[in-house]
N, C-alpha and C positions, 0 to 999 in steps of 0.2 A: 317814588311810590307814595300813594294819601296813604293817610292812613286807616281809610277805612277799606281801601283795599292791603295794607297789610294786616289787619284784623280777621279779615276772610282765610287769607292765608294760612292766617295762627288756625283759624277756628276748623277750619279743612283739615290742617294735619291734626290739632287737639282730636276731631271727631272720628276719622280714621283709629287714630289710638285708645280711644275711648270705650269705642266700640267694641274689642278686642280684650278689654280689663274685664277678668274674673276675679270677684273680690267677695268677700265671704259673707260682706251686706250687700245685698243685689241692691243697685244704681238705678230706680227707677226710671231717671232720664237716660238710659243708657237705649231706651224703646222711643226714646224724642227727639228728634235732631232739631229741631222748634226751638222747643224747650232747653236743651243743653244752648244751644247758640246764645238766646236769647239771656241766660244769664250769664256765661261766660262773655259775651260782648259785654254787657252791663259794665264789668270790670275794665275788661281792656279798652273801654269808651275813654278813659278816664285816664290812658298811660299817656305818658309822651311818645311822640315819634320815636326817642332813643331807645326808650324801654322798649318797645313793641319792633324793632330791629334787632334786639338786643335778644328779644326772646325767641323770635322769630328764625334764628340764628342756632339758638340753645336746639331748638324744635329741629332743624334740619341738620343739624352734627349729630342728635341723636339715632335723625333715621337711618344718614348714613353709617353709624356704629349698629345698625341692626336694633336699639333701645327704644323702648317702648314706656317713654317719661311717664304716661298718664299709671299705667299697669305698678311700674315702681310706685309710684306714686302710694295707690290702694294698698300694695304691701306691707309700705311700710306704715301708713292706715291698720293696716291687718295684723302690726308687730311680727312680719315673716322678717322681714332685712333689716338690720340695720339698719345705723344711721347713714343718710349717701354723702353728707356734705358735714361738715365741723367749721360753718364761717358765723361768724359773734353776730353778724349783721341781722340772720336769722330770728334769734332772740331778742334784739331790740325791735323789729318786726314786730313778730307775736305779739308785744307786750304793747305796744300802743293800738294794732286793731283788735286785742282782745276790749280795751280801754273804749275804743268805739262802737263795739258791738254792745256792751255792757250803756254805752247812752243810746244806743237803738233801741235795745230794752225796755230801758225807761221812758221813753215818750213814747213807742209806737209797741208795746206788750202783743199785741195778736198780730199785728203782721210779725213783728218780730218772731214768733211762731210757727206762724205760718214757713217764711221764707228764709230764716237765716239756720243757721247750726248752733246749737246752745254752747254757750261758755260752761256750763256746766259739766261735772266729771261723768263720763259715760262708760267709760272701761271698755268700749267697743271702737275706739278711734271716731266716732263720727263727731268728736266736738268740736269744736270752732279752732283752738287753738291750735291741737294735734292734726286737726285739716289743713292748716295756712300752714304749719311747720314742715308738713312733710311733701307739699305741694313747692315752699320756696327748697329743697332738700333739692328736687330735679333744676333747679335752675342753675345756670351758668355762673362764676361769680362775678361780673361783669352785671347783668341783668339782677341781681339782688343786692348789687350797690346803688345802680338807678332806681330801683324800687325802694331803698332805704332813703336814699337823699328825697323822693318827691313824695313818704308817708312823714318823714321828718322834720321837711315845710310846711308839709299843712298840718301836721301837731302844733308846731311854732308860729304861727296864723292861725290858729285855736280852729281849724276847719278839719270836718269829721269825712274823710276819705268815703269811707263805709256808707254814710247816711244819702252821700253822693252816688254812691253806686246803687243804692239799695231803689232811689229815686229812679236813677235810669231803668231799674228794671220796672217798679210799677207803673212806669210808663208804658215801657214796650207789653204791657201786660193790659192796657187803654185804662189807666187812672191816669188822672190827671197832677195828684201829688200823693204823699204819703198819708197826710190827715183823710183822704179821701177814700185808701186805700182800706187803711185799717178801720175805718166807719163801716165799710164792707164788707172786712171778714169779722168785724164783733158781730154785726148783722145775722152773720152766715153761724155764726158759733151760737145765736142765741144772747149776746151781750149786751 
């Protein structure tokens, strides 16, 4: 299977489930299917084959347990559950794409804005951190070892995963790069 038809896949059952999540911050793109694909591809443009089998997998023992990953997910966004998973790999996660969102920040300020979730403390779960934490929670532990090993080569090849994804999407959005993009919404803000 390519893998941009296991992407489809992911993104079919993600949407299905998405769709379904009552969460106590209503999900704007929860009215997009566009718009959800479109940045949720962005991300999974950038897994490897393994990972994207791996999650793909996670996604389909869920449905057949009747679970609904995305819904836990905003839960525990929403501080209703618990924690779902206690692996350390979690945590060294977080701590290097918070590291990356923090230099998406700094050189691109208003799309940063614009498109990402603020590292900043929000006390409503929508922050960057508490987003990736409880998002890798529903993963397999199998699919968050593959996603630790290919964020933990490219920290150690000094290359910014995040800034990578952030690209693909102001693409699919018809920028051409990201200097381009943010020219556009300082434009839009008045900057």
């Amino acid at each position: 299977m390519s893998d941009e038809t296991l992407i489809q896949k992911i993104l079919d059952i993600e949407w299905r489930m998405f769709r379904r999540v009552k969460s106590a911050t209503p999900v704007v793109c929860q009215n997009s299917p566009d718009t959800f694909r479109k940045v949720r591809s962005s991300i999974f443009d950038l897994w490897t084959t393994e990972m994207l089998q791996s999650y793909l997998n996670d996604l389909k023992t869920a449905q057949n347990l009747g679970r609904n990953l995305l819904t836990e997910k905003y839960a525990r966004m929403d501080d209703l559950l618990g924690p779902l998973k206690n692996n350390p790999l979690i945590e060294k996660i977080v701590a290097i794409e918070t590291k990356w969102q923090e230099e998406i920040r700094q050189h691109y300020p208003v799309l940063y804005g614009v498109t990402c979730r603020s590292t900043d403390p929000s006390g409503d779960g929508s922050n960057f951190s508490i987003y990736l934490r409880c998002e890798l929670e529903t993963y397999g532990d199998q699919t968050i070892a593959l996603y630790y090993r290919q964020v933990k080569s490219a920290m150690e090849n000094r290359e910014n995963l995040a800034l990578r994804m952030l690209l693909q999407l102001v693409r699919k959005g018809g920028f051409s790069d990201l200097n381009q993009a943010e020219v556009y919404f300082r434009q839009q803000r008045g900057l």
